[in-house]
C-alpha positions in Angstrom: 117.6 68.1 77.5 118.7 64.5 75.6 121.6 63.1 77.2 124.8 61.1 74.8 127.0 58.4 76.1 129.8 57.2 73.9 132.5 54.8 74.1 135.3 55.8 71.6 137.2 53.7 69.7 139.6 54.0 66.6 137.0 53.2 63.5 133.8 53.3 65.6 131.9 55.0 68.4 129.3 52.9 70.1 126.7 55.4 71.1 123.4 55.9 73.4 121.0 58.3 73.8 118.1 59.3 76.7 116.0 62.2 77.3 114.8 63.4 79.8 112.8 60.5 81.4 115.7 58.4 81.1 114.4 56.6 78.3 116.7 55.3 75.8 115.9 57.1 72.1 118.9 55.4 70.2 121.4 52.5 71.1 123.8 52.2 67.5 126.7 52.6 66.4 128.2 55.0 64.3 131.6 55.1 62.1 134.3 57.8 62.6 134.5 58.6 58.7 134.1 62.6 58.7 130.7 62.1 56.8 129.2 59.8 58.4 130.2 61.2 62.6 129.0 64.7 61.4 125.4 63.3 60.1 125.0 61.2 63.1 125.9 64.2 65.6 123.7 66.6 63.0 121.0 64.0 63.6 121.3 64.1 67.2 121.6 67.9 67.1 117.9 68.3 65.5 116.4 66.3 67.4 117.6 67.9 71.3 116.4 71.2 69.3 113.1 71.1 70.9 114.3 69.4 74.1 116.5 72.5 74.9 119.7 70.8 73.8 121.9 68.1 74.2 125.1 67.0 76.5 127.5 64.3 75.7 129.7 61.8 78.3 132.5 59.7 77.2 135.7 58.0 78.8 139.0 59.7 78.5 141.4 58.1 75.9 144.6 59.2 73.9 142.1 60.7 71.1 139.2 62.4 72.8 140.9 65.5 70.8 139.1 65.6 68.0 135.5 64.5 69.1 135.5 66.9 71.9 136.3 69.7 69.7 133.5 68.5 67.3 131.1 68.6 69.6 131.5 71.5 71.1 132.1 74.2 68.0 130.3 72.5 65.5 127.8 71.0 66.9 127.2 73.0 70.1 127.0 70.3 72.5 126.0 71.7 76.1 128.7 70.2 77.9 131.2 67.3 77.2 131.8 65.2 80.7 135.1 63.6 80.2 135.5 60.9 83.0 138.3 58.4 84.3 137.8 54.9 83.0 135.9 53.0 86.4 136.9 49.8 87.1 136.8 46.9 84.5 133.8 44.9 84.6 133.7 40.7 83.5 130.7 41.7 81.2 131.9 44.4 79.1 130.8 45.4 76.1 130.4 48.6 73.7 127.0 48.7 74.3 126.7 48.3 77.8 129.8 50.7 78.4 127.6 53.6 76.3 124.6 52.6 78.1 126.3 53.0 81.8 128.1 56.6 80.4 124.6 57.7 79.8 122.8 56.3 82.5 125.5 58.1 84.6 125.0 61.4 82.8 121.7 61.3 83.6 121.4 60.4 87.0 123.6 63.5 87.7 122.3 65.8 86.1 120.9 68.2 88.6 124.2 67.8 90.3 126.6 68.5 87.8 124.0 71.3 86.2 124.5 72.7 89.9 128.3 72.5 89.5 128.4 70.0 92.2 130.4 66.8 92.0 128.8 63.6 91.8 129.7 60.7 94.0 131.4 57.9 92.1 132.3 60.4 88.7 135.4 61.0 88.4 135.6 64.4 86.3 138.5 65.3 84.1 138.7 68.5 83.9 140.0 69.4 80.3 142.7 71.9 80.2 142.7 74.7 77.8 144.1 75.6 74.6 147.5 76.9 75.6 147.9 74.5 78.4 147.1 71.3 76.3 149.8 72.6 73.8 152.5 73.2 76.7 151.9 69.8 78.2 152.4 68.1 74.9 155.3 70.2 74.4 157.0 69.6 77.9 156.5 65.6 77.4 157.7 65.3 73.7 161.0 67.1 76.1 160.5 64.2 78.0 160.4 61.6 75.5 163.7 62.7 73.5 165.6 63.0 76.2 164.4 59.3 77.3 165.6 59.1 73.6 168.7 60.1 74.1 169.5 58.0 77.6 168.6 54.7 75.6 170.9 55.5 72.4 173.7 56.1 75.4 173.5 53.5 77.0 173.7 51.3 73.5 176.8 53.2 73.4 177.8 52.6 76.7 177.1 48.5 76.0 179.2 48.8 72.9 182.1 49.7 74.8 181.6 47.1 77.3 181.7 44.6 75.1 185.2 45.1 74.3 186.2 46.8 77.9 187.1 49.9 76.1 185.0 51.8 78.1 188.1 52.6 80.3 190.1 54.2 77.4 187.2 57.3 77.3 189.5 60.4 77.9 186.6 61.8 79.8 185.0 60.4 82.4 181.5 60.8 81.1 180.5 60.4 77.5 178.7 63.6 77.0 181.4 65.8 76.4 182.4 66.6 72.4 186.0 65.2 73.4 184.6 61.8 74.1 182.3 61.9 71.3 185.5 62.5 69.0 187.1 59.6 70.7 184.1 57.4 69.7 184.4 58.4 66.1 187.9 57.5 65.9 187.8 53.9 68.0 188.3 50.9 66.2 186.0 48.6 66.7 185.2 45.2 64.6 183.2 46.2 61.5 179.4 45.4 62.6 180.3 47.0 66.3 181.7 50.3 64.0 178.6 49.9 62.0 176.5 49.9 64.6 178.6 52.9 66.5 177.9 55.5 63.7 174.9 54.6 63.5 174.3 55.3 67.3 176.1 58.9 66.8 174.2 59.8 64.6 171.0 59.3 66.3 173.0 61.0 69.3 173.5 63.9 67.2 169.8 64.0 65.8 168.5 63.8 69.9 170.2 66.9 70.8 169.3 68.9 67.4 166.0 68.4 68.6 166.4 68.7 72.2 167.7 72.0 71.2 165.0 72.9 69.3 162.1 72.0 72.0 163.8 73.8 74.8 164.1 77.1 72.5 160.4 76.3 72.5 159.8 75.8 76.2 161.6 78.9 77.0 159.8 81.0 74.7 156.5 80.0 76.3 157.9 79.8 79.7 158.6 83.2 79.4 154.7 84.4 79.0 153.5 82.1 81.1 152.8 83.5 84.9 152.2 80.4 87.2 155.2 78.9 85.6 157.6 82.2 85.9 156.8 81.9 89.6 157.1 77.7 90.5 161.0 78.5 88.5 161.9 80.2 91.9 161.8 77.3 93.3 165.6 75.7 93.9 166.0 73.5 90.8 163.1 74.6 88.9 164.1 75.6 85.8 162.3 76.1 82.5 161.3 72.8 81.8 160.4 71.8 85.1 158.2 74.9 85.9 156.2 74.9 82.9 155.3 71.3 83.0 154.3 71.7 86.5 152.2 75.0 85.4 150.8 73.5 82.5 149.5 70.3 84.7 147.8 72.5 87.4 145.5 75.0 85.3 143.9 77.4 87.2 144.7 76.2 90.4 141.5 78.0 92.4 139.8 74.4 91.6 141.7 73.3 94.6 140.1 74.2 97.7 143.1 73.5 99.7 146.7 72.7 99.4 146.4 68.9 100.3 144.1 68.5 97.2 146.9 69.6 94.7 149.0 67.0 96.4 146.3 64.4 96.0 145.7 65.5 92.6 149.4 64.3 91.5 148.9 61.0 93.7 151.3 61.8 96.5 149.0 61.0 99.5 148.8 57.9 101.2 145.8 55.3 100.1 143.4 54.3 102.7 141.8 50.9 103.5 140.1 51.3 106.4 137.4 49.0 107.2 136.0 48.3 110.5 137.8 49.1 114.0 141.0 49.2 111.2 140.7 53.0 111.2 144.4 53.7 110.4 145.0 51.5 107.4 147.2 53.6 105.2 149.5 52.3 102.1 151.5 53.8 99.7 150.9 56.4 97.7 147.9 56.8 95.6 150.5 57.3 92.4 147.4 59.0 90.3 147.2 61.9 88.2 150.6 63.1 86.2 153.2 60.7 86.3 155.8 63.5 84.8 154.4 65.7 87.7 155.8 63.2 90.4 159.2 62.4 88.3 160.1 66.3 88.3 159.1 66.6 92.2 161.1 63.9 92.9 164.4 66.2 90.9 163.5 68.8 92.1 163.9 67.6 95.4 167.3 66.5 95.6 168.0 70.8 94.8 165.5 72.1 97.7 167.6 69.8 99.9 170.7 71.2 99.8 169.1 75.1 99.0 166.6 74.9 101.8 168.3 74.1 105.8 165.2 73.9 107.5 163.4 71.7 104.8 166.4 69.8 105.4 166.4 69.5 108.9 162.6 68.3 108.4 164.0 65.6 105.8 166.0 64.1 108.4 164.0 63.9 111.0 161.6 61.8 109.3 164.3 59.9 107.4 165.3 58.8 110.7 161.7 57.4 111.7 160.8 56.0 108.0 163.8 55.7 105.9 165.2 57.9 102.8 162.2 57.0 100.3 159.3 57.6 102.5 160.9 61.2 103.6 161.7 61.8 100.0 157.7 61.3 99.0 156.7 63.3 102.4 159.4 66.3 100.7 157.6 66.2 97.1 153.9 66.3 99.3 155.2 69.4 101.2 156.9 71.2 97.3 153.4 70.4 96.4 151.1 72.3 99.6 154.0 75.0 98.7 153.4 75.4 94.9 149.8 75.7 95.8 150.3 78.6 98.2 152.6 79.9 95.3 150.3 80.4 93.2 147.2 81.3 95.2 149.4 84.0 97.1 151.4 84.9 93.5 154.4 84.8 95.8 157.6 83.2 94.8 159.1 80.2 97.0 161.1 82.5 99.5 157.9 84.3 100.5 156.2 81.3 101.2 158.7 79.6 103.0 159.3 82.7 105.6 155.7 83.3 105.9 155.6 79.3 106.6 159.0 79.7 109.4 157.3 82.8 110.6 153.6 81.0 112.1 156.0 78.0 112.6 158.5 80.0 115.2 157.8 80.0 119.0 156.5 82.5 120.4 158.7 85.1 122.1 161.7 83.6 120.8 164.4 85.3 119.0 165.9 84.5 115.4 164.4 82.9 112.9 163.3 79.2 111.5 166.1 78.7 110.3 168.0 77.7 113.5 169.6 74.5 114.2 166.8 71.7 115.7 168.8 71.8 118.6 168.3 75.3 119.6 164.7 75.4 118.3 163.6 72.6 121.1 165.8 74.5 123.9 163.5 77.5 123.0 160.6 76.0 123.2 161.2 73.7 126.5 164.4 73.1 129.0 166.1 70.4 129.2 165.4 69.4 125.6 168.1 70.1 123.8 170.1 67.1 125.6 167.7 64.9 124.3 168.5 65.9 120.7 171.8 65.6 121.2 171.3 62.1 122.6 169.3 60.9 119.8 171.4 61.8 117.6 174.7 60.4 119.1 172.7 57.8 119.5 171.6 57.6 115.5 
């Protein structure tokens, strides 16, 4: 087995390759013109004939598309390793970053031919056909309607220039009765200019805002995982099929803290030392879009869900309204996890979760006041909710 690193870039790719004695066979690089790529990776392809084949490591990047694909139907690569990026180094070159890929690859082979993972490798796991197409679709909805905010708010600065922002017959902007108004305000001729301009972008936005959610619900529709994360409160479309599409098969998870650390929504850790309990903020890795829809979504479960709620404030109380927030999205994440392990919808894991969560012997259901739940459980402590709280 030969073993390829390669750092990709836009006109080059800086390659190096080892068999199976970890001895370096070729160090180059090589041009991403179609001809020349495909008699490199031809070249490379002959020669790993008699050593049983070949595998290939590079860093993940906006453009991996392509070369992944290449290598794997054309060229029958064994198995493309996409890794995270590790940490910058103050002597970096192409040729050193190949040589490190491969010198990686190789030192884990046994492991990763075991399906183990290596220490210190940071595996992307590349997501399939269909879900690669519905996470680009779900974040080109992201990116018109971040479209659409900024050509508002030009709008909105417009109007404040000249305080006419008061005269709106509406009190939002996003109804067809304010838009009229805006057509029909005078304004001095650059501002008017500049006005029509803006409606017309507005106008473009939600022509094709329109057309990418006809999309989304279309696909939304066939799609299982996602069908089931809609049920939860606020979940709609959009959300659950973004969601879906960023999870995968979600048996890669052992448990339902790693989904939860997968999107970056545990705390980090610094412990060094007798410091055992060194904890910071959250890791923020993985899907940014994940987080930002967890975080809407939340603001629905709390007003839907009582006893989610009556967890919310209890912790708002200790940390503050952001903390509890983030602890909210961790929990919507353990949840979606059990959602689509169990194929139940959010209901049936949230009464499976109050029934082990109810004292035993005690009548009614989870979804009791906090009050009545700790009088259940022990006398006498039901006054001391009710002092902490007249006391909050």
């Amino acid at each position: 087995m030969l073993y390829l690193g390669i750092d990709q870039h836009r006109k080059q790719l800086t390659v190096n390759l080892r068999d199976e004695e970890g001895r370096i066979l070729i160090a180059r690089q090589v041009s991403t013109e179609w001809k020349r790529v495909r008699a490199f990776f031809e070249q490379v392809r002959q020669q790993a004939q008699a050593a049983g084949g070949f595998k290939a490591i590079l860093e993940v990047c906006g453009f991996n598309d392509w070369l992944v694909k290449m290598l794997r139907d054309e060229f029958g690569c064994a198995d493309v390793v996409l890794v995270q990026p590790a940490s910058r180094s103050r002597k970096k070159t192409d040729r050193r970053d190949a040589a490190k890929l491969t010198e990686l690859l190789w030192i884990n082979r046994q492991r990763l031919e075991r399906g183990e993972k290596p220490p210190g490798l940071r595996r992307v796991v590349l997501p399939t056909p269909k879900d690669a197409e519905n996470r680009q679709l779900t974040i080109l909805r992201k990116r018109l309607g971040e479209c659409r905010t900024r050509t508002l708010n030009k709008i909105q600065l417009i109007l404040m220039r000249h305080n006419r922002q008061q005269e709106c017959p509406t009190r939002t902007r996003h109804t067809q009765t304010a838009r009229r108004w805006l057509e029909r305000l005078e304004l001095p001729p650059i501002d008017r200019l500049e006005l029509n301009l803006l409606l017309a972008q507005w106008t473009l936005w939600d022509e094709q805002l329109a057309e990418v959610e006809k999309k989304i619900v279309e696909r939304h529709a066939e799609h299982e995982e996602a069908q089931l994360i809609a049920t939860i409160p606020g979940a709609r479309d959009y959300t659950a099929l973004a969601l879906a599409s960023r999870i995968g098969d979600v048996r890669r998870f052992p448990r339902p803290s790693s989904l939860a650390n997968y999107w970056g929504l545990t705390p980090g850790c610094r412990n060094s030392g007798e410091a055992t309990q060194r904890l910071g903020s959250i890791t923020k890795e993985g899907s940014a879009l994940a987080r930002f829809l967890l975080g809407q979504v939340v603001l629905h479960v709390l007003r839907k869900d009582r006893s989610m709620k009556d967890w919310y404030q209890r912790i708002k109380r200790r940390r503050g309204a952001k903390i509890a927030r983030v602890a909210v999205m961790r929990r919507l994440a353990t949840i979606i996890w059990h959602m689509l392990q169990d194929k139940q919808s959010y209901r049936q894991v949230r009464d499976q979760e109050k029934a082990r969560c109810a004292p035993r012997g005690v009548a009614g259901t989870f979804e009791e006041s906090p009050k009545r739940r700790l009088a259940a459980v022990e006398p006498g402590t039901a006054k001391r909710a009710e002092t902490e709280s007249v006391s909050v």
